[in-house]
C-alpha positions in Angstrom: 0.0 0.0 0.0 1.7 3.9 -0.9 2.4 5.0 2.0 3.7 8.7 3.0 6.5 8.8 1.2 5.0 7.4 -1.7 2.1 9.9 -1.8 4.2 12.7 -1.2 6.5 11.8 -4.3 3.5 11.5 -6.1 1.9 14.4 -4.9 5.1 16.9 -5.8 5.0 14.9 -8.9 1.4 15.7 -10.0 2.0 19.3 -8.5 5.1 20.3 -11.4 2.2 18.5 -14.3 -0.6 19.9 -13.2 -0.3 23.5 -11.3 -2.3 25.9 -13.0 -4.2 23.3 -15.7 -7.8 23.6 -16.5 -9.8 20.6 -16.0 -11.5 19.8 -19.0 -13.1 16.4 -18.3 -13.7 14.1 -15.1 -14.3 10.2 -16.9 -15.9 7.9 -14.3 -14.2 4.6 -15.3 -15.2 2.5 -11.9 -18.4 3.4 -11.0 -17.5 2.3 -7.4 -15.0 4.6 -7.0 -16.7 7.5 -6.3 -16.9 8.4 -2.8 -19.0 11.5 -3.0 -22.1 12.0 -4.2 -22.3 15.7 -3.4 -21.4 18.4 -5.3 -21.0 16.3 -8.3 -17.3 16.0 -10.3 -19.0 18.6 -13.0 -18.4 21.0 -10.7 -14.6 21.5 -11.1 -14.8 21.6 -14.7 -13.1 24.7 -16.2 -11.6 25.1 -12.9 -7.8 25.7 -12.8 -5.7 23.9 -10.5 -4.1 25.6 -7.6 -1.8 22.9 -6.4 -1.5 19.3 -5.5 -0.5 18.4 -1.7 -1.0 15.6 0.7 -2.8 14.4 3.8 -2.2 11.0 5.4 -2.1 8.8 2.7 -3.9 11.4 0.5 -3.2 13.0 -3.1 -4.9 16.4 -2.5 -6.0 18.0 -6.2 -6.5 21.7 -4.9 -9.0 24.0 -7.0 -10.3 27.2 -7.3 -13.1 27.9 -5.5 -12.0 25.6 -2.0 -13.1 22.4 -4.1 -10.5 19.3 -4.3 -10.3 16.4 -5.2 -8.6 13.6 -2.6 -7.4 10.4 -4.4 -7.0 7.3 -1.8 -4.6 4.5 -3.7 -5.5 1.8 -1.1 -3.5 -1.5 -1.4 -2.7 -1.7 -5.0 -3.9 2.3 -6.4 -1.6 3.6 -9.4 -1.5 6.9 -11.0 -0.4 7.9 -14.7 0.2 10.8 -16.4 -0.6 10.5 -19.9 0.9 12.8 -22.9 -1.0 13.2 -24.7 -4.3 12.3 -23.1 -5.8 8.5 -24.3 -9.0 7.2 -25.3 -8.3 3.7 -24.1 -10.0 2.1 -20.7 -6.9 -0.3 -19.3 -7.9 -2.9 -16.8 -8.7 -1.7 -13.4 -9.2 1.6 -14.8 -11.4 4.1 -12.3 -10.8 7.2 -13.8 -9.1 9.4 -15.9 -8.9 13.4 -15.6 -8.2 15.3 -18.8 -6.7 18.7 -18.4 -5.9 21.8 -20.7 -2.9 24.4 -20.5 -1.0 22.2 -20.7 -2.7 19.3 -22.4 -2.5 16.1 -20.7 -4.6 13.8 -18.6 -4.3 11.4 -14.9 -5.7 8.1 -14.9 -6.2 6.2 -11.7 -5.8 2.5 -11.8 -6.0 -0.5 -10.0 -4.1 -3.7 -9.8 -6.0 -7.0 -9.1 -9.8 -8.0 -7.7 -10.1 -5.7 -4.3 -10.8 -2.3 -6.5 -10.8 -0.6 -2.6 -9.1 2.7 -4.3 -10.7 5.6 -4.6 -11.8 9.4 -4.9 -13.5 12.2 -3.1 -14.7 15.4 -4.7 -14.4 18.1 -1.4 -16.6 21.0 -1.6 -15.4 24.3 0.5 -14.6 23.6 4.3 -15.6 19.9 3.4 -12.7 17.6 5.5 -14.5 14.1 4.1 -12.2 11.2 5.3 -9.9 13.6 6.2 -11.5 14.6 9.3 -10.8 12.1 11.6 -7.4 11.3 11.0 -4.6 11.6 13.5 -1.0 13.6 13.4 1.4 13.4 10.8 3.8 11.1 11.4 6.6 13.6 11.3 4.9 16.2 13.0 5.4 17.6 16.4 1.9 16.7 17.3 2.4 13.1 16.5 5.9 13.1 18.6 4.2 14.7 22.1 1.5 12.1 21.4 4.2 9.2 21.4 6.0 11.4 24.2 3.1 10.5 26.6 0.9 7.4 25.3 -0.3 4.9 27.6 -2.3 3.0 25.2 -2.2 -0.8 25.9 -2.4 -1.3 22.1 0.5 -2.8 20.4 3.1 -1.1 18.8 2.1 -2.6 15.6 -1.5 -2.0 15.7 -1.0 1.4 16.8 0.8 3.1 14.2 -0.7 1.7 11.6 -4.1 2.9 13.5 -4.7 6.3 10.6 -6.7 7.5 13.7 -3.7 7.8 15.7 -0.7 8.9 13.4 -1.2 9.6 9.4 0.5 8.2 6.9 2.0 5.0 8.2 1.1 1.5 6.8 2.8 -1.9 7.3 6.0 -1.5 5.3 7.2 1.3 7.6 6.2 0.5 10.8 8.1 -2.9 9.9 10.8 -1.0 9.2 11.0 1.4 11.8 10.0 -1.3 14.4 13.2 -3.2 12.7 15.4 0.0 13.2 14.4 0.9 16.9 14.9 -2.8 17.7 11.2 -3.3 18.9 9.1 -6.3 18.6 5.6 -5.2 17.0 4.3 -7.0 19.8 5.4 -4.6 22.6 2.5 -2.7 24.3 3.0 1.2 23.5 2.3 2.3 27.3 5.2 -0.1 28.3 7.6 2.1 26.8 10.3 4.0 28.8 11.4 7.5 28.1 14.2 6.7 25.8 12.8 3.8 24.0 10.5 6.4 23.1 12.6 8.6 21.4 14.4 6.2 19.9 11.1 4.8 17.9 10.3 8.5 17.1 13.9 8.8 15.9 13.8 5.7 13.9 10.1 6.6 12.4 11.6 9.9 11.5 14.6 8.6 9.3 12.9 5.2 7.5 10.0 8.0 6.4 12.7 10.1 5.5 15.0 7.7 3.4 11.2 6.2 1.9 10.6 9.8 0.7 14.0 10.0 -1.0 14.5 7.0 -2.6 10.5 7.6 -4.2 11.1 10.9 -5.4 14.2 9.1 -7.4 11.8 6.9 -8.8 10.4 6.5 -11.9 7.4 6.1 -14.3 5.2 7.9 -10.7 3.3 5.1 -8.9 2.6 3.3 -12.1 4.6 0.2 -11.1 2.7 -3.0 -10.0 4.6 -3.4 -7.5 6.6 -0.6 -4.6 9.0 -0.5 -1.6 12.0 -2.4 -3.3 14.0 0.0 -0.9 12.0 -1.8 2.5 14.7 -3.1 4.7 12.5 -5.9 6.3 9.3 -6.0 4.9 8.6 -8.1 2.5 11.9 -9.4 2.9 10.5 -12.9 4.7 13.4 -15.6 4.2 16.0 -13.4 3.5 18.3 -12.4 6.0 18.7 -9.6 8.5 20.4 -6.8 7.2 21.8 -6.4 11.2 22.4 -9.7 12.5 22.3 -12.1 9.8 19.2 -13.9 10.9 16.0 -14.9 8.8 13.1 -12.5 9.0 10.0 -14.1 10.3 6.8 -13.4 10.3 3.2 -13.4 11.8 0.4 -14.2 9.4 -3.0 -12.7 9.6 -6.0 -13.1 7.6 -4.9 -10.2 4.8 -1.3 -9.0 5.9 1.7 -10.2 7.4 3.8 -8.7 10.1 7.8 -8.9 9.4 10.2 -8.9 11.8 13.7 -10.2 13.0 14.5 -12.1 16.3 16.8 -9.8 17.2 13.8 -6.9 17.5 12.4 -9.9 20.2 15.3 -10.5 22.5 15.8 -14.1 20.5 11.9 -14.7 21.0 9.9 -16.2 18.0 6.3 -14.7 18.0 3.3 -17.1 17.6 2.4 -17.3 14.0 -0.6 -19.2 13.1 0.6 -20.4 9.8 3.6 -22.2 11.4 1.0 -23.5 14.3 -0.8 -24.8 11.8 2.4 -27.1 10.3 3.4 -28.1 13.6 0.0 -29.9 14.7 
């Protein structure tokens, strides 16, 4: 799933095409992926863009008027730019927004059978799914929060919590659990003062060194598949960049958790999958 530092690539991305284009068309191409019903995507037509930023794990099309447009890639969401704009209706296609001045056009895609991606058109002072999300992840607010959390929630289920901290998903928290030498286990209100800082510190750089290797990449978010540059996730089998040892994991129904034993003190965390082979 794109993640900060994928979205915020993107977003800087779609900000030098598009600042200061007229949209000219708004093709529905996935009926299901309109969020909004209200005001209706006509309503930005002829409008000029104003910029393209980012919230959470949000692509923020900025009009005039107040109106935007917030684009939600989900688990497998991908975004082209097309010059000039095309007639054709790929697979997975949701939709595709054709702009003058200059002339070009965004399509939104999707990758396999879940088709969770999606779009919101945002009327003036209209927060949509962006109301109810927490801090960003690299924000003050979010590092006071972590500061002074007592949550009994684990570490794992807690960052990834969009309520809690934007922006996060399951490649960097594996990651930055990885780095701060933390098993995703760990409760968050059994953290001492340093440990604390240390997981903000380690947070902090993996978003930082996601951001910079994805504003290096290329073709936008069109790849099927992202995060070559994760140090643990996705990584199951092969070996620990730090110690040498195999990263494991811990199944659940639609994700898996990665992590090394030496985040664990040597431990090896229940993993249904492997329960499973050993009865």
């Amino acid at each position: 799933m794109p993640e900060m530092p994928q979205m915020q690539a993107l977003a800087e991305r779609l900000d030098a095409a598009l600042a200061g284009a007229v949209l000219e068309r708004a093709d529905l191409l996935g009926f299901a992926s309109l969020k909004t019903a209200e005001p209706e995507p006509d309503v930005l037509l002829g409008r000029r863009v104003e910029r393209v930023g980012r919230r959470a794990k949000f692509a923020l099309m900025c009009f005039e008027g107040g109106y935007r447009v917030a684009l939600h890639l989900s688990q497998a969401g991908r975004v082209d730019l097309e010059r000039p704009p095309k007639a054709t209706r790929p697979r997975g296609s949701l939709v595709r927004f054709t702009f003058a001045d200059p002339v070009l056009a965004v399509l939104v895609r999707e990758h396999g059978t879940q088709r969770k991606a999606g779009w919101w058109v945002l009327g003036p002072g209209d927060e949509g799914p962006l109301a109810t999300l927490g801090p960003e992840a690299d924000s003050e607010a979010f590092a006071e929060l972590l500061r002074h959390e007592g949550s009994t929630r684990r570490l794992y289920t807690w960052l990834r919590d969009q309520h809690v901290v934007a922006g996060i998903g399951r490649g960097y928290t594996d990651d930055a659990l990885h780095r701060a030498r933390l098993s995703p286990f760990t409760t968050v209100g059994s953290l001492d003062a340093d440990t604390r800082e240390e997981l903000l510190a380690a947070i902090r750089a993996v978003l930082a060194e996601g951001l910079e290797a994805e504003r290096g990449r290329k073709g936008g978010l069109s790849e099927p598949r992202l995060g070559e540059h994760f140090t643990v996730h996705g990584r199951v089998g092969e070996p620990c960049p730090r110690c040498g040892a195999t990263i494991r994991r811990v199944s659940f129904d639609s994700y898996e958790v990665a992590y090394c034993t030496c985040q664990t003190g040597g431990t090896v965390l229940a993993d249904r999958r492997l329960s499973r082979l050993l009865r």
